[in-house]
C-alpha angles and dihedrals in degrees: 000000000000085000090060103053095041090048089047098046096055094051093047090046096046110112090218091048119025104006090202113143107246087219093065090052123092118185124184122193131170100030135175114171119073093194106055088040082065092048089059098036089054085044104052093040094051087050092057121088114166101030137009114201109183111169123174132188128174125073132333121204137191125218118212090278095059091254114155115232124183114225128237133201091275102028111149108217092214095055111033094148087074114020107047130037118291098233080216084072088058102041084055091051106053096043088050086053118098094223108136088218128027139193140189128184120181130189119188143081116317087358076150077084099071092059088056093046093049084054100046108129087199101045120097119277094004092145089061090072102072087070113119126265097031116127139162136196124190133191100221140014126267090269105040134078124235126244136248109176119223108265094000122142094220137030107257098256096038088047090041083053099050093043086060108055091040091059098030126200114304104222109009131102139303093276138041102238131192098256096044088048088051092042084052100052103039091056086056105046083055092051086049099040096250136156108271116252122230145219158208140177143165115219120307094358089107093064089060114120125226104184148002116273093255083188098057116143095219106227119279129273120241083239095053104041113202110250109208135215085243099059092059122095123281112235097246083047090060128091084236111021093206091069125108114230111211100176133294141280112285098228101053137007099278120126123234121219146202118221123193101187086061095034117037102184121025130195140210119203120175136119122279121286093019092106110278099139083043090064094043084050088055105052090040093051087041094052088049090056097041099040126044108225090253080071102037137004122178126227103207127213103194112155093177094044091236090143095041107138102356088107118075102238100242088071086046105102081161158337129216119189101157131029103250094055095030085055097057086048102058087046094060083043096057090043088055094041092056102049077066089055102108091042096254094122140102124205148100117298111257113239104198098192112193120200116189090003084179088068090072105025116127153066092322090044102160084198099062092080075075088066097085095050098056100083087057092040097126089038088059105036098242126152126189119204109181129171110196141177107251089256113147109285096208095072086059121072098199097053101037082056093054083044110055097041077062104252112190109251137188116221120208135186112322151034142321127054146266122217098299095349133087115215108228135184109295123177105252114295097021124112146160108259104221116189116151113328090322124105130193125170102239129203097212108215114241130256137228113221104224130173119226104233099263106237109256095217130026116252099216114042110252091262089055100038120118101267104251099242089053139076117280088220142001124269 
């Protein structure tokens, strides 16, 4: 769990991130004594006097009588009354502090617990937690246990936390509130099969914010003037409603699409922060409004989480955000992709969208497998969308082969090339347009980052639930 804290610690104490002054910060690992953990715990929340953060991670137990203790370095299971620390002690201690708004996140095993035993009408000093500003986030419900992924570096809600702030909310306001942070997670524990986090707050304690919006589009220039989601073309307004319009030309009022019966795979090259993930939000947004999921669905690959709730369920076949489950999932893909080789088949077509490509190329690419059915890609009904940094695509298989069957391509801000054309320097959202041998300079429009409603309870029971490392349907 020493991974947890340090990890936590420098988000919260960056001054881009957290904010929070290191000196005002007291972490404790490895211990042993219960006692004198509660000394220091009374002592740090009664010194604070604006905002009391208290996060835990490690393991909760129960005794016989379903009370949560935290465990310490040398916590005996059989006897948690006296070797770990009683959660009760820190209850009392958070709700004794005169912090004007308190928090408590805890990581570990039945931390569901914590949020009974806040709301308990016949524990002591209940009635102190309907003060204002108290709120509490736990990774799990009263009965689950949490998870720690083999050979991960963090436990999954502590790494599905810290992913979060780091990357911020595309899209969203200036700050990372409470709420937004909950919303967030616990649309990602369902996509990954997760137990569902849980929370509590009194009043306004959800609007807190944490951290900065790391992922903030600073307001437009009057030079560079925002083109929204809204100004582009409706389908039934379009010369072919099945294209996907992605912005207009940036020297008259035309708009640009992208059309997926010419051009089967599209890619998006451009340095990092100029709009990449924008433009895969807008053909995928634009797909969705334009095909029903019995004639596409999307298998996202999305290692930063940046598209992590913006498609309705129903259009979602799968979602990869590390190697080992991304690459399950690319192997049930291929063996469904090659029973259609032959062109007996019916189903929808299989958008695989691909945000920051260059965090899993590679040797040990899970996408290569991709390579062999390229050649039968408009037989079989696959479409790669793929945004990538301007490395050299040679020294990529995957991409030297998009690129030399002449896949169109839009080139953002930065260096490097594409088939015939240079990338250059472009203010953010702009791009050259490359289809054929053909090039336009292209305004993308803008979009919204909105996340789908998570679902409260989940529609299948656990046991029943689609492994996480696997597909969601068939195709």
């Amino acid at each position: 769990m020493e991974n947890n804290l340090t990890a936590l610690l420098s988000v919260l104490t960056d001054p881009a991130i957290g904010g929070r002054l290191p000196g005002n910060c007291t972490t404790i690992s490895d211990s042993n004594d219960p006692g004198r953990l509660g000394v220091t715990l009374a002592e740090s929340a009664a010194a604070a006097h604006d905002t009391l953060v208290v996060y835990y991670a490690g393991h909760g137990l129960l005794d016989e009588r379903g009370e949560l203790y935290l465990g310490l370095r040398g916590t005996n299971p059989d006897h948690p009354m006296f070797t770990s620390l009683p959660f009760e002690w820190v209850r009392r201690a958070i709700l004794a502090s005169p912090a004007r708004n308190r928090v408590l996140l805890l990581d570990c095993c039945f931390s569901g617990r914590a949020i009974e035993a806040m709301a308990d009408p016949g524990s002591a000093g209940a009635s102190q937690i309907e003060i204002s500003g108290t709120y509490t986030l736990t990774s799990a419900p009263a009965n689950r246990t949490s998870v720690a992924p083999v050979g991960a570096e963090h436990t999954a809600f502590t790494g599905e936390l810290l992913a979060l702030l780091r990357r911020g909310i595309p899209g969203g306001g200036e700050v990372v509130t409470l709420s937004e942070i909950y919303r967030i997670l616990l649309q990602a524990h369902a996509a990954a099969g997760l137990p569902k986090p849980q929370q509590r707050n009194t009043e306004t304690a959800e609007k807190l914010a944490l951290a900065r919006n790391v992922a903030l589009v600073p307001e437009p220039t009057s030079q560079v003037k925002l083109l929204h989601r809204r100004h582009l073309p409706r389908a039934d307004l379009q010369p072919n409603p099945r294209w996907v319009p992605i912005g207009y030309a940036a020297d008259e009022p035309v708009p640009v699409y992208a059309d997926f019966y010419t051009d089967q795979h599209f890619v998006v090259l451009g340095d990092a922060g100029v709009g990449k993930t924008n433009v895969l939000r807008g053909i995928a947004g634009g797909l969705t409004e334009r095909y029903s999921p019995k004639e596409l669905v999307f298998a996202l690959v999305d290692f930063h989480r940046t598209l992590l709730g913006f498609l309705p369920e129903q259009y979602l076949l799968g979602y990869g955000v590390h190697s080992t489950q991304l690459s399950a999932i690319v192997s049930e893909m291929i063996s469904a992709m090659r029973k259609r080789e032959g062109g007996q088949w019916g189903g929808p077509e299989l958008f695989v969208v691909v945000d920051d490509y260059d965090s899993i190329r590679g040797p040990d690419n899970p996408l290569l497998p991709f390579l062999e059915l390229l050649p039968r890609a408009h037989e079989i009904a696959l479409h790669l969308v793929v945004a990538a940094e301007p490395t050299d695509s040679a020294s990529d298989p995957l991409l030297t082969a998009l690129e030399t069957t002449g896949t169109a391509a839009l080139l953002m801000s930065g260096q490097g090339k594409w088939r015939s054309a240079r990338l250059s320097t472009q203010p953010m959202g702009h791009g050259t347009f490359l289809r054929d041998a053909r090039t336009r300079e292209v305004r993308t429009a803008w979009i919204p980052y909105e996340q789908a409603t998570p679902t409260v309870e989940p529609v299948l029971e656990p046991s029943r639930r689609t492994p996480r490392s696997g597909l969601s349907r068939s195709l």
